[in-house]
C-alpha positions as YAML, in Angstrom:
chain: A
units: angstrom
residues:
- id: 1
  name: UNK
  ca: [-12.29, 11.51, 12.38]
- id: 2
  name: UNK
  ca: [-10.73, 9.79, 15.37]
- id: 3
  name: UNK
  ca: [-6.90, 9.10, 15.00]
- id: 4
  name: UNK
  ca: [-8.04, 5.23, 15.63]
- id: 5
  name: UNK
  ca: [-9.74, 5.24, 12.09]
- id: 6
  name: UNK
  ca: [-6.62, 5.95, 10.26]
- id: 7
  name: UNK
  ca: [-3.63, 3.88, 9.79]
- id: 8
  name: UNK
  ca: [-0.43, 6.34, 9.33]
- id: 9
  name: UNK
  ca: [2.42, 4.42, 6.89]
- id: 10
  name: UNK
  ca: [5.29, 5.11, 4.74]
- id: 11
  name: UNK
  ca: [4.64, 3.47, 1.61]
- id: 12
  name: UNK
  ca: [8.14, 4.68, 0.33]
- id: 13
  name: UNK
  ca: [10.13, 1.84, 1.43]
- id: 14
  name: UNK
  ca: [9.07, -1.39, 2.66]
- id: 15
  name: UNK
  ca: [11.00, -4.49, 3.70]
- id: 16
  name: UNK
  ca: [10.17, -7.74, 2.13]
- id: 17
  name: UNK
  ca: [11.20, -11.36, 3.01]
- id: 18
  name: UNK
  ca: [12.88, -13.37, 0.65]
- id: 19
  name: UNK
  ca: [13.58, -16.36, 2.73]
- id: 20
  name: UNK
  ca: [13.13, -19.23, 5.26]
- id: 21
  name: UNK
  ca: [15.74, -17.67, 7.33]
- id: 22
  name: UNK
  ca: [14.66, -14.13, 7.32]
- id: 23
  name: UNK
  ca: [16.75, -12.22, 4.82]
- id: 24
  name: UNK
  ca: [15.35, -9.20, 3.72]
- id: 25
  name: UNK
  ca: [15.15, -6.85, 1.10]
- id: 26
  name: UNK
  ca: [14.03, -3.17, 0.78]
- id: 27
  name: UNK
  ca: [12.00, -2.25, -1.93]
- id: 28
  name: UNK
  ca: [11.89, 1.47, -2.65]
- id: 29
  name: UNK
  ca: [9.33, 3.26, -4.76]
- id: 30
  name: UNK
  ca: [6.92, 1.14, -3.53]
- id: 31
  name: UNK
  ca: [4.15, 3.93, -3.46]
- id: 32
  name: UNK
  ca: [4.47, 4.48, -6.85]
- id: 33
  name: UNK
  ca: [3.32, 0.84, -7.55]
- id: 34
  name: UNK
  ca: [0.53, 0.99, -5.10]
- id: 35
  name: UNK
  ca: [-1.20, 4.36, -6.34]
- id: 36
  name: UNK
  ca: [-0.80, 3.18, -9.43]
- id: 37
  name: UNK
  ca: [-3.06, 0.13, -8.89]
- id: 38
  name: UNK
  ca: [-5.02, 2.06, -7.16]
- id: 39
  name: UNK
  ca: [-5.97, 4.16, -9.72]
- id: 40
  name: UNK
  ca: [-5.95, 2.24, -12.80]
- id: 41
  name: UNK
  ca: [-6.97, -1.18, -11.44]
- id: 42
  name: UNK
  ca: [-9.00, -0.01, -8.54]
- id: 43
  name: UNK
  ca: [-12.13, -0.98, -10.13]
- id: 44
  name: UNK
  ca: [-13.41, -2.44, -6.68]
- id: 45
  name: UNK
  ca: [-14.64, 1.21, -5.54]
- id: 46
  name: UNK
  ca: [-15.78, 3.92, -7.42]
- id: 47
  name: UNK
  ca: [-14.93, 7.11, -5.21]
- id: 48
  name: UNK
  ca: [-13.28, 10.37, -5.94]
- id: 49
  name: UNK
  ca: [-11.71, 10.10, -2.39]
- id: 50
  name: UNK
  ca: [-10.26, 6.81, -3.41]
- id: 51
  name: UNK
  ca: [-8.36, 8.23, -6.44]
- id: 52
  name: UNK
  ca: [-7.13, 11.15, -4.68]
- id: 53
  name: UNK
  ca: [-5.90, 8.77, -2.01]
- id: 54
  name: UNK
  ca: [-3.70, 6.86, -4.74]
- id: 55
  name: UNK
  ca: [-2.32, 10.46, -6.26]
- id: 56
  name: UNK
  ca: [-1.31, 11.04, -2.60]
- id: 57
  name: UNK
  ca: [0.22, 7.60, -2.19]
- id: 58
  name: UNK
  ca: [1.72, 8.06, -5.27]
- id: 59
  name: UNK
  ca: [3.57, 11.57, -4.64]
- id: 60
  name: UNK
  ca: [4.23, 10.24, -1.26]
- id: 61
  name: UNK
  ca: [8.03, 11.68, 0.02]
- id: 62
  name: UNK
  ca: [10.34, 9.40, 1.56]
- id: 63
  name: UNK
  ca: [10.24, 9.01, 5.06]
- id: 64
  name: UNK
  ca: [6.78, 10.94, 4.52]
- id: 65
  name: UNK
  ca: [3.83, 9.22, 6.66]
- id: 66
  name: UNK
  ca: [0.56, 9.16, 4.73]
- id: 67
  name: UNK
  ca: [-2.90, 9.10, 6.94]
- id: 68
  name: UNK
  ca: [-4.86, 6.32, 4.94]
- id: 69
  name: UNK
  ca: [-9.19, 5.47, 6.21]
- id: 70
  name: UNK
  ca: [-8.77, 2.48, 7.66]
- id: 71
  name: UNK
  ca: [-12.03, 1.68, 5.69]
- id: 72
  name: UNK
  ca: [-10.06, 1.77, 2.92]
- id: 73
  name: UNK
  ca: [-7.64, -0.85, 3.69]
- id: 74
  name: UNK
  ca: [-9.68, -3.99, 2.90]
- id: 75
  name: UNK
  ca: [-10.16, -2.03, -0.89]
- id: 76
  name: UNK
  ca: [-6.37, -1.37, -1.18]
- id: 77
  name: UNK
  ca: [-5.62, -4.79, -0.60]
- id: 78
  name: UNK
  ca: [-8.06, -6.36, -2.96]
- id: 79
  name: UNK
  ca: [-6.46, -4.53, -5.45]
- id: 80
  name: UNK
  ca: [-3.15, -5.78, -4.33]
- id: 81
  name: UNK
  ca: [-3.41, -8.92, -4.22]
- id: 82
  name: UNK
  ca: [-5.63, -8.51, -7.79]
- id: 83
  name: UNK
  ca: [-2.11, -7.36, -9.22]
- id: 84
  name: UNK
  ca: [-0.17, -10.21, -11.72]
- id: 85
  name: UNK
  ca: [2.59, -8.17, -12.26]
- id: 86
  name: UNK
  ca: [5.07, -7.52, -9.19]
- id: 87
  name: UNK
  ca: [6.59, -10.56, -7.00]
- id: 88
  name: UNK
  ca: [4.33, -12.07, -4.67]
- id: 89
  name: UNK
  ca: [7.27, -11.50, -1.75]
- id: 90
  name: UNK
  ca: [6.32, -7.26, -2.05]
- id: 91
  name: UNK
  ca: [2.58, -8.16, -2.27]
- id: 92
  name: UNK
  ca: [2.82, -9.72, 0.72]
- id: 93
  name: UNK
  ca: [4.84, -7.01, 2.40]
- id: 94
  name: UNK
  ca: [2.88, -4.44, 1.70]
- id: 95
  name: UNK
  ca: [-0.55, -6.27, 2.81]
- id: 96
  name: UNK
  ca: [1.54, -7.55, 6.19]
- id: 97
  name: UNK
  ca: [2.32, -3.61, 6.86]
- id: 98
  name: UNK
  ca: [-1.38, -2.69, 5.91]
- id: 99
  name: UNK
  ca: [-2.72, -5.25, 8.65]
- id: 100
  name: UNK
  ca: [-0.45, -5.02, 11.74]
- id: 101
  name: UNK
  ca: [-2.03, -2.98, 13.99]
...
C-alpha cells in the first residue's frame, strides 16, 4: 500500500485541551485505552486485521509511531466516541489527532 493510505501516530501520549484559553494536558497511556476499545467494544467491524491492529496499538512503545489503514480511521473513531467511560476532553483529542491530515 501507498504511504498516502496510512496515517503514522503515536498513540502513547497525546495532548488534550482543558480550556477556553488553551491549557493543556498530556495524557499518557493513551494506547492502552484505545486498543482496548478496540478490541472489546469494537463491535462496528468484524476483522481479524482490526483486532490485531488494537494489540499493536495497545503494546505501542513510547515515542513509537504506529502505521494505522486510513480505512480504518472512521471505525476507530466510532468506537471512540461510542466510549462512556473516559472524559470527553481525551475523546476529543484523540479523534482531532486521528483527522488532521
Amino acid at each position: 500500500m501507498d504511504k498516502k493510505d496510512y496515517l503514522e501516530v503515536d498513540l502513547t501520549s497525546i495532548e488534550a485541551k482543558v480550556d477556553f484559553e488553551g491549557h493543556t494536558v498530556t495524557v499518557t497511556d493513551a494506547n492502552k485505552m484505545i486498543g482496548n476499545l478496540m478490541k472489546f467494544e469494537g463491535n462496528v467491524i468484524l476483522d481479524i486485521e482490526f483486532e490485531d491492529l488494537a494489540k499493536e496499538i495497545y503494546y505501542e512503545k513510547p515515542g513509537e509511531k504506529i502505521k494505522i489503514k486510513k480505512a480504518y480511521l472512521p471505525y476507530i473513531i466510532q468506537v471512540i466516541k461510542n466510549d462512556n467511560s473516559h472524559k470527553a476532553l481525551l475523546r476529543n483529542a484523540i479523534i482531532e489527532l486521528l483527522t488532521k491530515e
